[in-house]
ZAMARGU-4260 file (C-alpha; in steps of 0.2 Angstrom, whole numbers, plus 5000, padded with zeros to 4 digits):
<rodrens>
0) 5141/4969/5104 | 5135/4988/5105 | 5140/4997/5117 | 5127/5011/5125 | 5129/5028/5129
5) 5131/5035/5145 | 5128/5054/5152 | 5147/5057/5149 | 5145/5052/5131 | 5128/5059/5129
10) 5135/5077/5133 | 5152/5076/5122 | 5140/5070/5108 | 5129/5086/5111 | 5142/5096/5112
15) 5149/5089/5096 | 5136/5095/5087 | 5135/5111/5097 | 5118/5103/5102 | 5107/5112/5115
20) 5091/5101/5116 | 5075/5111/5115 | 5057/5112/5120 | 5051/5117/5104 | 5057/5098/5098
25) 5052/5091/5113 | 5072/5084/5115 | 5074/5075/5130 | 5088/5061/5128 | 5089/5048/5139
30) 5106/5044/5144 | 5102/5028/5157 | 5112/5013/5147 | 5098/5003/5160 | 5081/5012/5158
35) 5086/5008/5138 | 5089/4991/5142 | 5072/4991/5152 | 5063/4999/5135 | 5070/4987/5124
40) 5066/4973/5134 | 5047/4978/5137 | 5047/4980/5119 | 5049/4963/5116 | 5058/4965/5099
45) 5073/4956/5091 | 5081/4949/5075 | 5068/4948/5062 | 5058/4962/5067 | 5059/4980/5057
50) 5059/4992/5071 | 5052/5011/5068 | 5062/5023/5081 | 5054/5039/5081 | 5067/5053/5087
55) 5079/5044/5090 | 5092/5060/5095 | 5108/5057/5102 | 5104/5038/5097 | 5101/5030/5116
60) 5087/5018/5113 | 5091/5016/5094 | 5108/5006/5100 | 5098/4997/5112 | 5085/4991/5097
65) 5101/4987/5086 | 5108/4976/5100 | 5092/4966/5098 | 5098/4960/5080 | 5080/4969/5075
70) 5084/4982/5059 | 5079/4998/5063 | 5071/5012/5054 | 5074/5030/5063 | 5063/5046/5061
75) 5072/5061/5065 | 5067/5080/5060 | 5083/5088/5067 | 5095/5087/5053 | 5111/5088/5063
80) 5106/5075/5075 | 5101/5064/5058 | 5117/5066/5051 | 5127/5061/5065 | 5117/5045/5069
85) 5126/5032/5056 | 5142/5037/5063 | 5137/5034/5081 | 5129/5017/5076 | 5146/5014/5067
90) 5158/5016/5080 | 5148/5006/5093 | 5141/4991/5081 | 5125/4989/5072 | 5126/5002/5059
95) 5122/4988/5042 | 5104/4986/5051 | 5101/5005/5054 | 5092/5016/5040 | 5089/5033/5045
100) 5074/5045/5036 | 5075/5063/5039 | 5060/5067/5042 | 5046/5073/5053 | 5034/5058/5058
105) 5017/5067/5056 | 5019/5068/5038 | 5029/5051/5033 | 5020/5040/5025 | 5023/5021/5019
110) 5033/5027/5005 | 5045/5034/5014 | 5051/5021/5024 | 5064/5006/5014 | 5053/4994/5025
115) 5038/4989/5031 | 5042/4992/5050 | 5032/4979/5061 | 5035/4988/5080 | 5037/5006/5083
120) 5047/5010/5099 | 5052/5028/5102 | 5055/5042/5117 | 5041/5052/5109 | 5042/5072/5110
125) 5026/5074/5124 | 5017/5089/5113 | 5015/5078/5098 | 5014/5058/5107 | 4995/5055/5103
130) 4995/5063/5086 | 5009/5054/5079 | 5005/5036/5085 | 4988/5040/5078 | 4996/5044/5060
135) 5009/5031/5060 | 4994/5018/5066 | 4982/5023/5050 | 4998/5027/5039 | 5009/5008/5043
140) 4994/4993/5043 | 5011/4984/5046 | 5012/4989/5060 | 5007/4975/5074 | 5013/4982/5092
145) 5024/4998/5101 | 5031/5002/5117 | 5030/5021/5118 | 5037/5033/5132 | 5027/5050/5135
150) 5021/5061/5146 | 5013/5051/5161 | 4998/5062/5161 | 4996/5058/5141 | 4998/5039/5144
155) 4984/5038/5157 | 4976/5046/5144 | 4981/5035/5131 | 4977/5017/5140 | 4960/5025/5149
160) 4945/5015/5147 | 4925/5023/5148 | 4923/5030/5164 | 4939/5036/5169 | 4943/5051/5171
165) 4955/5053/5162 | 4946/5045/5147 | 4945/5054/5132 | 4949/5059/5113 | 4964/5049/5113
170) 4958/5034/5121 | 4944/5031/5110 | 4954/5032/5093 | 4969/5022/5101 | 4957/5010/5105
175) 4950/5009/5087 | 4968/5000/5083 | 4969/4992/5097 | 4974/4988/5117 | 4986/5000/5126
180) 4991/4997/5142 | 5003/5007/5155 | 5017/4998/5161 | 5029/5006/5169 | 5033/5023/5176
185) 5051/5031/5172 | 5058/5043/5183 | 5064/5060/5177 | 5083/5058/5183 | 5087/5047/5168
190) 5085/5061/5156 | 5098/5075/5149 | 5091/5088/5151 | 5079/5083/5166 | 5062/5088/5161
195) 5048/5094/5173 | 5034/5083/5169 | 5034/5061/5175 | 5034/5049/5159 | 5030/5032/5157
200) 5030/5020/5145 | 5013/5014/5136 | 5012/4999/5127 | 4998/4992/5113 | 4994/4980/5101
205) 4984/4981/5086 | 4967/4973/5086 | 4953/4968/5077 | 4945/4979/5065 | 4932/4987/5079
210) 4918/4991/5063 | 4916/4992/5045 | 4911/5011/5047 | 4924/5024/5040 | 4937/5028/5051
215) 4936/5047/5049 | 4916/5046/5053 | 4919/5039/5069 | 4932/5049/5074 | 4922/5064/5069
220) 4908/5057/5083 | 4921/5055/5095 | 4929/5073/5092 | 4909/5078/5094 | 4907/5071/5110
225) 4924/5076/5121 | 4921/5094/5115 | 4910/5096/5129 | 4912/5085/5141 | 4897/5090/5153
230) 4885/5090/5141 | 4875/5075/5135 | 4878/5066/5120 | 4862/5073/5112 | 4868/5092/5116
235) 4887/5088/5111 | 4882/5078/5094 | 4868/5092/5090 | 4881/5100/5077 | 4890/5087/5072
240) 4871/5078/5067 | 4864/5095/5061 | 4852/5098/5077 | 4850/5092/5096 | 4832/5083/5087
245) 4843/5073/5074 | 4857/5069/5085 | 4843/5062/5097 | 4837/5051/5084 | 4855/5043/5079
250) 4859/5039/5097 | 4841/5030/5098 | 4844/5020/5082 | 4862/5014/5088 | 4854/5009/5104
255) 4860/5023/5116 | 4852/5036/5128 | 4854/5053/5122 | 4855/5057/5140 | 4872/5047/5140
260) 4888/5057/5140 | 4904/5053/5129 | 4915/5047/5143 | 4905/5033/5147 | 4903/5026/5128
265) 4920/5013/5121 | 4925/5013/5104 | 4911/5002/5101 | 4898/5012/5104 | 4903/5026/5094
270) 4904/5015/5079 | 4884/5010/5081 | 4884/5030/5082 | 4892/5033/5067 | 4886/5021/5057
275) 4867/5024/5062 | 4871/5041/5052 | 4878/5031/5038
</rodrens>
């Protein structure tokens, strides 16, 4: 049976290691045995899956994954946080399923990993959330499903649909893989050292593949048209297509008013948008 941390053990650990989480790294640990259990739980993982645990820290959630019976993979850049991890899976069960890669997520690629993870479940640091789902979604095809914590304000952004307000860069793209959903809201009192922003946890499922067109054209469109928002797509495409005149012509031959705006298109669109220039 492993046993969790709590906040006494979560400060003897940090001060341990002489550990003084910072804002540069985005270190946050969460140090509520229940809001991990929540996590896990919502993740929906167990034996036979291969977990990827991005930041893992203190080692919170990556006990709460091992528990499971699931093997887990753990990112972590720090090098002193990545060292001690073994030894806390050791002394509280679980360690014979837990590889640890020290590393930093936005530039690990398949071949860094000894397996082919099949969920990623992490407490994400909330200035690179988005980028690094991104990568780790176009870098691990093996990849089918993830329960994510960020910034609050980032997951409305990330589960946004056309039309919201909050819809966006990274709701398109996410959507390109496919479905995320918020699904539950965690409060900020569960966190060593409590930070000043709400999270919540965002969930998704990869899809079918949305087009045949290259991903990196699309996403180029999609970057085109969310760099200014007012504008209409035939203004905000004009240098991405070469001229307003040309961008006018591709949105008419995929089927869509130039006088549209990019917050109202889905991932759909901007395929017939990028592959009209094809």
């Amino acid at each position: 049976m492993t046993e969790l941390l709590g906040p006494a053990e979560i400060r003897a650990l940090a001060a341990e290691l002489d550990v003084r989480p910072t804002k540069k790294l985005g270190q946050n640990f969460v140090h509520d045995p229940n809001t991990v259990r929540r996590i896990v739980d919502l993740s929906g993982v167990g034996e036979g899956d291969v977990v990827l645990e991005v930041g893992p820290g203190l080692g919170s959630l990556t006990l709460g994954l091992l528990a499971t019976g699931a093997e887990v993979v753990a990112v972590e850049i720090d090098p002193v946080l990545a060292g001690r991890l073994p030894d806390t899976a050791a002394e509280r069960g679980g360690a014979d399923r837990l590889t640890v890669v020290g590393a930093d997520a936005l530039r690990i690629t398949a071949d860094d990993l000894p397996a082919r993870p099949t969920a990623l479940v992490a407490n994400l640091p909330y200035n690179v959330a988005v980028p690094v789902v991104l990568h780790l979604l176009a870098e691990l095809p093996s990849l089918t499903s993830g329960l994510v914590m960020v910034q609050t304000e980032v997951a409305d952004r990330m589960a946004a649909g056309p039309g919201s307000r909050t819809y966006g860069v990274p709701s398109v793209k996410l959507a390109w893989y496919g479905k995320a959903r918020k699904v539950a809201a965690v409060p900020r009192a569960v966190f060593w050292p409590v930070p000043n922003v709400d999270s919540a946890l965002v969930a998704f499922e990869r899809g079918e593949v949305v087009s045949s067109v290259d991903r990196e054209r699309l996403f180029a469109v999609v970057d085109a048209a969310f760099s200014q928002r007012r504008k209409t797509l035939r203004a905000a495409l004009a240098s991405w297509a070469g001229s307003a005149e040309r961008a006018g012509e591709l949105l008419e031959k995929a089927g869509i008013d130039p006088k549209t705006r990019g917050e109202q298109l889905d991932v759909h669109q901007f395929a017939r948008i990028a592959a009209a220039a094809g």
